[in-house]
C-alpha positions in Angstrom: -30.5 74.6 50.8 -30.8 72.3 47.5 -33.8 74.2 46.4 -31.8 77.7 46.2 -29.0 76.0 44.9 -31.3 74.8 41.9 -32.8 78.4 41.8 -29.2 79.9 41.6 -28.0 77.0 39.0 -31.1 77.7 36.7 -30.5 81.2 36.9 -26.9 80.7 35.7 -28.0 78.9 33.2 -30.1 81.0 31.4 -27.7 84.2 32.1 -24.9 82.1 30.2 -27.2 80.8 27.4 -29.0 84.2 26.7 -25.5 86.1 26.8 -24.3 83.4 24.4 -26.7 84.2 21.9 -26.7 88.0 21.9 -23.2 87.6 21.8 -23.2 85.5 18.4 -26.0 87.8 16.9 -24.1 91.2 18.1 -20.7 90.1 16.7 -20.3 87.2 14.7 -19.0 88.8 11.0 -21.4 90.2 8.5 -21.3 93.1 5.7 -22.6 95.7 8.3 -20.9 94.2 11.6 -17.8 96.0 12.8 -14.3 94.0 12.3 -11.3 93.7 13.5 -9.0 95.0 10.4 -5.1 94.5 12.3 -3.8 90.9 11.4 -7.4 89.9 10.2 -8.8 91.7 8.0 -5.7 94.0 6.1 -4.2 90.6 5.6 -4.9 86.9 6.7 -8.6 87.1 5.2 -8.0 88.5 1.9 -4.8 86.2 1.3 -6.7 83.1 2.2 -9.6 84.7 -0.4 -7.0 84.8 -3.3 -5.6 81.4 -2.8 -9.3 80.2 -3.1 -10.5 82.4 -6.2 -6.9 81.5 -7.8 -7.6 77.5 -8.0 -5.1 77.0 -6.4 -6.4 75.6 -2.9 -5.9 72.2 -2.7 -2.4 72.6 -4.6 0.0 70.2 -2.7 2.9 71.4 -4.5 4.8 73.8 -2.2 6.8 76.1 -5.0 3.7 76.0 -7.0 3.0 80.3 -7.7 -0.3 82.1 -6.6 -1.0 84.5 -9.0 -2.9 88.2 -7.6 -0.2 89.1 -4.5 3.2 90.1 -5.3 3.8 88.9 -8.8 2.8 85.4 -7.6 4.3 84.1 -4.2 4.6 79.7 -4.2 1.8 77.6 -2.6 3.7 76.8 0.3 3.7 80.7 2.3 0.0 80.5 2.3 -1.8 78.5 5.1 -2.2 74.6 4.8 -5.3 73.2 2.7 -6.7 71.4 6.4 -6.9 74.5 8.1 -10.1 75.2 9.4 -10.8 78.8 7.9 -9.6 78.2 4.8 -11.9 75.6 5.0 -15.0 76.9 5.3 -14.3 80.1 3.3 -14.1 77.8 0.7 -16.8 75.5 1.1 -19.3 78.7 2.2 -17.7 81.5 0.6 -15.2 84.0 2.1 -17.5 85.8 4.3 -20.1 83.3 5.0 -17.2 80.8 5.9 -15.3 83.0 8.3 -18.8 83.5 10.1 -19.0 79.8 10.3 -15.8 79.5 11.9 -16.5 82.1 14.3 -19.5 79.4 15.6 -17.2 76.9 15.7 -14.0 77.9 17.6 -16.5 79.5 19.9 -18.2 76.1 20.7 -15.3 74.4 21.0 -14.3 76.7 22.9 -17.4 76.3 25.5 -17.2 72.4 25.1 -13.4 72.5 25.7 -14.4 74.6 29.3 -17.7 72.0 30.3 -15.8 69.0 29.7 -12.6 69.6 31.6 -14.8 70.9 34.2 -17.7 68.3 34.3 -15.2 65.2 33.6 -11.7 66.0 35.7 -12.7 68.4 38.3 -15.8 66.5 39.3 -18.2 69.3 40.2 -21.7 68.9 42.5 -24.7 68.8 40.1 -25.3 72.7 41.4 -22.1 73.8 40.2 -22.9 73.0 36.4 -24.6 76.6 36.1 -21.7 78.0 37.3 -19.3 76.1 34.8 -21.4 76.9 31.6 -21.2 80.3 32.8 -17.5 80.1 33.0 -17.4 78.0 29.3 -19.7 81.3 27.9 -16.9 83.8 28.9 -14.4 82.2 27.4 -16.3 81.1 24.4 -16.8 84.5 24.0 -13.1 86.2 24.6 -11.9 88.6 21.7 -9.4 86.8 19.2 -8.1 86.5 16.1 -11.0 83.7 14.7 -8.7 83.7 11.3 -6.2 81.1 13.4 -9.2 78.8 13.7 -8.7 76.8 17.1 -5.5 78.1 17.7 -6.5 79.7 21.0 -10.4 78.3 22.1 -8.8 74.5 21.1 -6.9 74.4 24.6 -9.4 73.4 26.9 -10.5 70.8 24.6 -7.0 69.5 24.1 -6.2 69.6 28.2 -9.6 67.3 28.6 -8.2 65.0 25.8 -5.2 65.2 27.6 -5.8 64.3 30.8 -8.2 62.1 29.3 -4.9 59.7 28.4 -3.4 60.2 32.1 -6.4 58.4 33.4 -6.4 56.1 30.2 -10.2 57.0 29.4 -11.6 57.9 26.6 -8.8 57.2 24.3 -10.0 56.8 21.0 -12.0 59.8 21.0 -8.7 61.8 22.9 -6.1 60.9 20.2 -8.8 62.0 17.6 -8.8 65.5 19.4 -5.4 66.0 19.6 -5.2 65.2 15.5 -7.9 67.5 14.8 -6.6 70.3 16.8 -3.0 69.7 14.8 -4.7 70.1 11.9 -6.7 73.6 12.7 -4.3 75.2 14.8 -1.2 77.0 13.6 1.7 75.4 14.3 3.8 78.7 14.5 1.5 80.2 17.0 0.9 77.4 19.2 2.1 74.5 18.4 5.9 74.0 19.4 4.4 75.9 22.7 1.2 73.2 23.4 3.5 70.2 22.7 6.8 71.6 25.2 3.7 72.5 28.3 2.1 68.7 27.7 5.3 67.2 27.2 6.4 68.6 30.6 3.1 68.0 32.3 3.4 64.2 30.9 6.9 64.1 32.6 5.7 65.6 35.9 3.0 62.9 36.1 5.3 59.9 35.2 7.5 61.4 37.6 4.9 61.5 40.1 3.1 57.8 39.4 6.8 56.1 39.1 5.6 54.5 35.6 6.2 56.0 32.0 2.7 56.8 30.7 3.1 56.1 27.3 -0.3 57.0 25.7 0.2 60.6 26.4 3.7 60.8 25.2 2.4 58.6 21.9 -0.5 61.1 21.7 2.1 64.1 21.8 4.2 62.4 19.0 0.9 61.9 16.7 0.2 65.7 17.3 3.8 66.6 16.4 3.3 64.2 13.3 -0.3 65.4 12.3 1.4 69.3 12.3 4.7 67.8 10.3 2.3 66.2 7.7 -0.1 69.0 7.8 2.2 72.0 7.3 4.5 70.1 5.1 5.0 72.5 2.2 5.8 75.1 5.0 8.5 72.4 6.1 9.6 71.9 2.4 9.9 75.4 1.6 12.2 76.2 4.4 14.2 73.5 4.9 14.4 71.8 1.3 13.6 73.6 -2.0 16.6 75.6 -3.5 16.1 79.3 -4.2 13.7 80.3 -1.6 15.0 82.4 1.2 12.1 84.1 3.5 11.7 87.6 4.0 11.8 86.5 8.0 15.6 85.9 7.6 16.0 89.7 7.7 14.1 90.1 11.3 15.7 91.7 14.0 14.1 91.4 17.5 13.7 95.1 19.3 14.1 94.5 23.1 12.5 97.1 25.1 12.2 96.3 28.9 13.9 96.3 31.5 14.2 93.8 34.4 11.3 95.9 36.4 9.2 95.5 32.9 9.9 92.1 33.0 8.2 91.6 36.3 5.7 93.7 35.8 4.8 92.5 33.0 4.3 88.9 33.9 1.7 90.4 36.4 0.2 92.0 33.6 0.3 89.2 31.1 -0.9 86.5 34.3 -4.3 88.6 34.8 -5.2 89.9 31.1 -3.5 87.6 28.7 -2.3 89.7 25.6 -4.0 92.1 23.0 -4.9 89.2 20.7 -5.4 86.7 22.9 -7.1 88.4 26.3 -7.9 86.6 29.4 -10.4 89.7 29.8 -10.1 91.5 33.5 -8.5 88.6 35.7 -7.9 91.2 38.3 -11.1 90.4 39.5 -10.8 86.9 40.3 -7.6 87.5 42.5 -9.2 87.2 45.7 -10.2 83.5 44.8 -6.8 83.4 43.1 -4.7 84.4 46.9 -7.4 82.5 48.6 -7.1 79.6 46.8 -3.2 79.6 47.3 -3.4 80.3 51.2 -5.7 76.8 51.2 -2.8 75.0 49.6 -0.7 76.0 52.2 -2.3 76.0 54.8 -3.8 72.4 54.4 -2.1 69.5 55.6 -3.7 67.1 53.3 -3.0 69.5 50.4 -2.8 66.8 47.2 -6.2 67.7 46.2 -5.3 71.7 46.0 -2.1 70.4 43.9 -4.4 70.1 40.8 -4.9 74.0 40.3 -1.2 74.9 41.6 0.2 73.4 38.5 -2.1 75.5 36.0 -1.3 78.5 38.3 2.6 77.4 37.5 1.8 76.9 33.8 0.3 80.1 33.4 2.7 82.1 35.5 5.4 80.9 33.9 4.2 81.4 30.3 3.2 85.1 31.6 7.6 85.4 32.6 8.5 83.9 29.7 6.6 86.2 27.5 8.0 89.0 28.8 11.4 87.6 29.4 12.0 87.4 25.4 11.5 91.1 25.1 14.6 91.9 28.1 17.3 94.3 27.5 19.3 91.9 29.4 18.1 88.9 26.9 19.7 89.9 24.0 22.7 87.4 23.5 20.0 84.6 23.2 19.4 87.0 19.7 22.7 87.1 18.9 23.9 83.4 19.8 20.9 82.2 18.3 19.9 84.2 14.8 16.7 82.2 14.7 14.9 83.2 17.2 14.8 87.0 15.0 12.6 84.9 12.8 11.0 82.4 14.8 8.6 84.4 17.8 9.0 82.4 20.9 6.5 84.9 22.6 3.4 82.8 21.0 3.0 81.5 24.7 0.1 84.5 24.7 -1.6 82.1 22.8 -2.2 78.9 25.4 -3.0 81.7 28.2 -6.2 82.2 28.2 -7.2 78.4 28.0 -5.2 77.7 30.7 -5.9 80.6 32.8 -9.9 80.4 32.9 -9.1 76.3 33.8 -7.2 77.4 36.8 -10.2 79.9 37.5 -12.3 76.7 37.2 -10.2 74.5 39.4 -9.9 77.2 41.9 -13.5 78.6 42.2 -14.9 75.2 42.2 -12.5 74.0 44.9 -13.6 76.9 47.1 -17.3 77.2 46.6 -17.6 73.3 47.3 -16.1 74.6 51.1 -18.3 77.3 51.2 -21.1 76.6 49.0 -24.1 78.8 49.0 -22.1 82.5 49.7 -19.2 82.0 47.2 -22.0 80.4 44.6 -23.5 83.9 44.5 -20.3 85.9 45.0 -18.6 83.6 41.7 -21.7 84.3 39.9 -21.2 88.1 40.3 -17.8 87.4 39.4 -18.3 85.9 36.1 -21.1 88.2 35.3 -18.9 91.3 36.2 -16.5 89.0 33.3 -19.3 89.4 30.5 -20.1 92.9 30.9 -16.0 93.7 30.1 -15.9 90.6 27.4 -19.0 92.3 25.4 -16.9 95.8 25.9 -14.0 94.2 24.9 -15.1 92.7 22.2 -16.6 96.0 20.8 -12.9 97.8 21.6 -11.2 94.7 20.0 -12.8 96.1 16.7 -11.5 99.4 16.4 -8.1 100.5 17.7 -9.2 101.9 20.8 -8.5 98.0 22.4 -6.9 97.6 25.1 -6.7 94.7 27.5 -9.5 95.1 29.6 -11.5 96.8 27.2 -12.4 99.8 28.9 -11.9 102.3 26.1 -14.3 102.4 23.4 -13.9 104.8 20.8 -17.0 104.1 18.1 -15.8 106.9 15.8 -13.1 104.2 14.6 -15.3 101.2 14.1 -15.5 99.9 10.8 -17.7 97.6 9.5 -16.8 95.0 6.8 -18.7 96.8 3.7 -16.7 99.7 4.6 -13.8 98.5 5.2 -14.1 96.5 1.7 -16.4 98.3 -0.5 -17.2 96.2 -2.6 -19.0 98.6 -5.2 -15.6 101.0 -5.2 -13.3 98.6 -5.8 -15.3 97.2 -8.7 -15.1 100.3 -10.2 -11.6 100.7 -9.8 -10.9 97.6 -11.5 -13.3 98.0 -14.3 -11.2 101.5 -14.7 -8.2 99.8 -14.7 -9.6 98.1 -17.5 -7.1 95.7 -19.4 -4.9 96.7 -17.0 -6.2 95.0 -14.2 -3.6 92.1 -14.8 -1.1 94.4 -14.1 -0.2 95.4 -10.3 -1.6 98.3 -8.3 0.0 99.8 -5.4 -1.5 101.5 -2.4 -0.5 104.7 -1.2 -2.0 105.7 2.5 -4.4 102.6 2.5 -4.6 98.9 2.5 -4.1 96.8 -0.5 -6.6 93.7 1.1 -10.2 95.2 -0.7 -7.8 95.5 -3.9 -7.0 91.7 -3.3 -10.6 90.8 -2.3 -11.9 92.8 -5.5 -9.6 90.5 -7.6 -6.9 93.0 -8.5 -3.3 92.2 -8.7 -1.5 93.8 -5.9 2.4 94.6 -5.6 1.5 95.3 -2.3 0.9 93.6 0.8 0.6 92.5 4.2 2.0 89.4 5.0 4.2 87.3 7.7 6.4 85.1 5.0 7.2 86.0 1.4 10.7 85.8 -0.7 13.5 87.9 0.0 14.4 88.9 -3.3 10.9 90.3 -3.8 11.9 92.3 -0.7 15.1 93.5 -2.2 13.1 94.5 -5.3 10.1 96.5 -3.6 13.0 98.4 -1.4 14.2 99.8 -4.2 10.8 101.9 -5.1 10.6 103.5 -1.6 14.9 103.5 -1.4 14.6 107.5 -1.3 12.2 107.4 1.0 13.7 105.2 3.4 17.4 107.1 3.4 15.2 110.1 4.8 13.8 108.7 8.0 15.6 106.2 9.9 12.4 105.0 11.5 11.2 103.9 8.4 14.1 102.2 7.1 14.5 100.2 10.4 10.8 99.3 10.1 10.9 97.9 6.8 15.0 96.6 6.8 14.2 94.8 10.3 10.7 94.1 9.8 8.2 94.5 6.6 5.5 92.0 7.0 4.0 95.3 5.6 5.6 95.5 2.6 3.9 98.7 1.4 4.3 101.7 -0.1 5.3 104.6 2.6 7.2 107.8 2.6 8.7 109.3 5.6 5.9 112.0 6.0 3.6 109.8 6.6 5.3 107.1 8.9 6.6 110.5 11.0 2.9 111.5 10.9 4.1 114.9 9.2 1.6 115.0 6.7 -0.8 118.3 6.3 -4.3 118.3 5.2 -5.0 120.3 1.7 -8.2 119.8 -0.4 -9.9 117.8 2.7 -7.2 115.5 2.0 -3.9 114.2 3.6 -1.2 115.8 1.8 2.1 114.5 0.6 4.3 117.4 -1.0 7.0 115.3 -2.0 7.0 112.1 -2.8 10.4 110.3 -4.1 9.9 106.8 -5.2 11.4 104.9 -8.1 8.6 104.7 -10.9 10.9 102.8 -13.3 11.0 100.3 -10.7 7.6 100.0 -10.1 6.8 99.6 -13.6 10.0 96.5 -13.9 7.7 94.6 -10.8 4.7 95.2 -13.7 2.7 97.8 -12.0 0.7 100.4 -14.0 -1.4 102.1 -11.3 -1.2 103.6 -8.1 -4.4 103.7 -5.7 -4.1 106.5 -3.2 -5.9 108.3 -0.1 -3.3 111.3 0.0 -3.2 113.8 -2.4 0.6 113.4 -3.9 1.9 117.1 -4.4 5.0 116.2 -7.2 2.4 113.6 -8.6 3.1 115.5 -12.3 7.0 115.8 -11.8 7.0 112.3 -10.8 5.6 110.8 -13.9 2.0 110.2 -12.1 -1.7 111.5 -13.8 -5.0 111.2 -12.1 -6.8 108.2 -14.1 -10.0 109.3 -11.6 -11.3 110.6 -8.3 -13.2 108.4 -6.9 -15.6 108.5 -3.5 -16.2 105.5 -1.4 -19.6 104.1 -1.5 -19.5 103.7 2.2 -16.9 105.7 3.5 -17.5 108.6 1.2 -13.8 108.9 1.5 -11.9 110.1 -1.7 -9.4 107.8 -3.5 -7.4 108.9 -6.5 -6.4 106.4 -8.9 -3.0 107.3 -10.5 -2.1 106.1 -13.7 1.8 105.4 -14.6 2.9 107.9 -17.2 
């Protein structure tokens, strides 16, 4: 029996270590490697590229401006100097760095799993092939690498965690729960991570009759170590006079039902969310039901207890998420104005470290009963896991992704080099000429290669930036926005995407004329543009009224690598 076990285990082993390097080989970032262009690469990557090029990344002055985005937006909207990509973009370079922090939250991201596995659900020596197996898949889960450890920090933060319930280890546990504050967003996950563990350190006071201090002082220290870390952030919203964010103009759009609500939560419970995906739970919910019949169904149930309350955790997160988007919900909108700005919903982000724990809990638990016939079924399990992870993953770089990474469409991959291209854009801005310390504006495309290139951009994509630069931009694409109510209502209520549009195009009315989308009429305010300092206008659709509107072709270019054809307009 102990000899197939140690087959079995060795086998697992060298399943999860050979997947693990393919894995990093196939998909960690590179000029030629497909990426992931929503909310990574049309924004957060080119941003934090321009803080670094612009000297200014170790400015600790929050109002401090950054020159190349927006006629300069202050230090203090960009991320924090201790973040982990910012980091090592700037230590390695922007693309070299980013690939080094896709290692890295991927490692911690297996150690997190091992740990918590090997030191608080003490497993038999032949279930340790079984939990690196389970410490690859989440390792390798599709997500946004630009928030650092945002999401693969979890498990390491549970083991730390728990770590201080048992009072073990507590040096090296407080140090983990510092480093995490300063790599993880605080927006996405941190107001989230400290309510759960706050709770969770209640529950187990409650449950030991004593006040367990070290976890609440650890909590505090986190809470501290995010205060001090995102400071400016704190300072610019709370403090300095004259800045008002562009966030105070959200409005939350509520879209389900009660029925959605529910089904939802199911939803969100077994796949986790488009950024943030558990990957396929449905499969484990045999061991899932199983698991939860044991804890019934035992008298002596305390040691089932364990993976009820990540079962809770995760469930509950999963209701929440979806709760926030209820019909029903919307006085909390109105009573409450700011939770338009602040998302509530970042719950997606602990889901997947505490899901695949609860997996852990409960497949261990139930293959310690069974042993050798749930070894091999988990094992087919968690391989079955891999094949739609490496699917996934390949899906989560083009928009065909979806949550369990079934669709695959490889005509809309693009890889970095295209997406960028570099060689183009250098010959835009040596066009531009002097010029190039002006603004240029994107029509029909995004303005991150422009900022990557190191051209000024009027432009852009981004979660925080001053109102009044809002109010001034709306004025350009005023006419545009009176003709299309779904336009106006994106950017009045929204625009993070503060870009260039006209109604055509956001209705998807646009024809095709000279192998090119085709814009007949374009109404925008070039007086205004050329107030906010912009001279040039960058375009993938062929503008009809381009002469009438006061535009002239500077040049036609093609893209090196897309062999796509961008006009550059001059301002006449």
């Amino acid at each position: 029996m102990e000899r197939n076990f140690s087959i079995i285990n060795k086998f697992q082993v060298i399943i999860a270590i050979s997947f693990f390097i393919a894995f990093c080989f196939y998909f960690i970032p590179s000029g030629n490697h497909a990426i992931r262009i929503h909310d990574t690469f049309d924004g957060n990557f080119s941003t934090r590229d321009v803080l670094i090029k612009s000297g200014h990344f170790w400015d600790m002055n929050p109002t401090a401006k950054v020159p190349g985005i927006m006629n300069g937006l202050p230090r203090g909207v960009f991320p924090k100097f201790t973040e982990l990509t910012g980091l090592m973009m700037y230590l390695f370079g922007s693309l070299n760095g980013f690939a080094i922090t896709f290692l890295i939250v991927r490692i911690i991201g297996f150690f997190g799993i091992y740990l918590f596995g090997r030191d608080h659900l003490k497993i038999l020596p032949e279930q340790k092939g079984l939990l690196i197996l389970f410490a690859v898949a989440f390792a390798c889960l599709p997500l946004f690498v630009v928030q650092g450890v945002t999401v693969t920090g979890i498990p390491l933060l549970l083991w730390a965690f728990y770590n201080l319930i048992k009072k073990e280890k507590i040096k090296s546990s407080i140090v983990i729960f510092i480093i995490f504050g300063l790599w993880s967003q605080l927006v996405l996950v941190g107001f989230h991570i400290i309510l759960i563990l706050g709770i969770l350190a209640v529950y187990y006071s409650i449950k030991t009759k004593k006040i367990l201090w070290i976890p609440f002082i650890s909590l505090m220290i986190l809470a501290f170590t995010y205060i001090s870390a995102d400071y400016m952030l704190f300072y610019l919203h709370g403090i300095a006079k004259g800045f008002e964010s562009s966030r105070g103009s959200f409005e939350k759009e509520l879209s389900l039902n009660f029925k959605g609500v529910i089904g939802g939560t199911v939803t969100s419970f077994f796949t986790g969310d488009y950024s943030t995906a558990n990957y396929f739970g449905y499969i484990f919910l045999p061991f899932v039901l199983y698991y939860l019949f044991l804890r019934f169904k035992e008298k002596e149930n305390d040691s089932f207890n364990f993976g009820v309350i990540f079962f809770c955790v995760v469930l509950v997160s999963s209701f929440l998420i979806n709760l926030l988007d209820w019909k029903g919900f919307a006085f909390f909108y109105e009573k409450f104005s700011f939770a338009n700005t602040f998302n509530f919903k970042r719950f997606t982000n602990i889901l997947p470290g505490f899901f695949f724990i609860m997996l852990s809990i409960m497949v261990f638990k139930i293959t310690t009963q069974y042993k050798k016939s749930s070894f091999v079924f988990s094992s087919l399990f968690i391989l079955t896991l891999l094949v739609f992870i490496w699917r996934g993953n390949i899906s989560y770089n083009n928009s065909g992704f979806n949550n369990i990474g079934i669709k695959i469409e490889k005509e809309e991959v693009v890889t970095f080099n295209q997406f960028f291209d570099p060689r183009l854009y250098h010959e835009i801005k040596m066009e531009m000429g002097k010029d190039s310390i002006t603004n240029l504006i994107h029509f029909g495309l995004s303005p991150s290669p422009s900022k990557y290139a190191g051209i000024p951009v009027l432009d852009d994509y981004q979660g925080d930036y001053p109102k009044a630069y809002k109010i001034e931009f709306r004025k350009i694409i005023e006419k545009e926005l009176n003709k299309s109510k779904k336009l106006e209502k994106y950017f009045d209520e929204w625009g993070s995407r503060c870009y260039l549009y006209s109604a055509n195009q956001i209705e998807h009315k646009l024809t095709i004329r000279e192998n090119m989308p085709f814009e007949p009429r374009l109404e925008i305010d070039l007086l205004q543009l050329k107030n906010m300092k912009c001279h040039y206008l960058l375009s993938k659709i062929l503008i009809g009224n381009a002469k009438s509107l006061g535009l002239s072709i500077q040049k036609v270019l093609v893209g090196r690598e897309t062999k796509q054809i961008h006009i550059l307009y001059k301002i006449i």
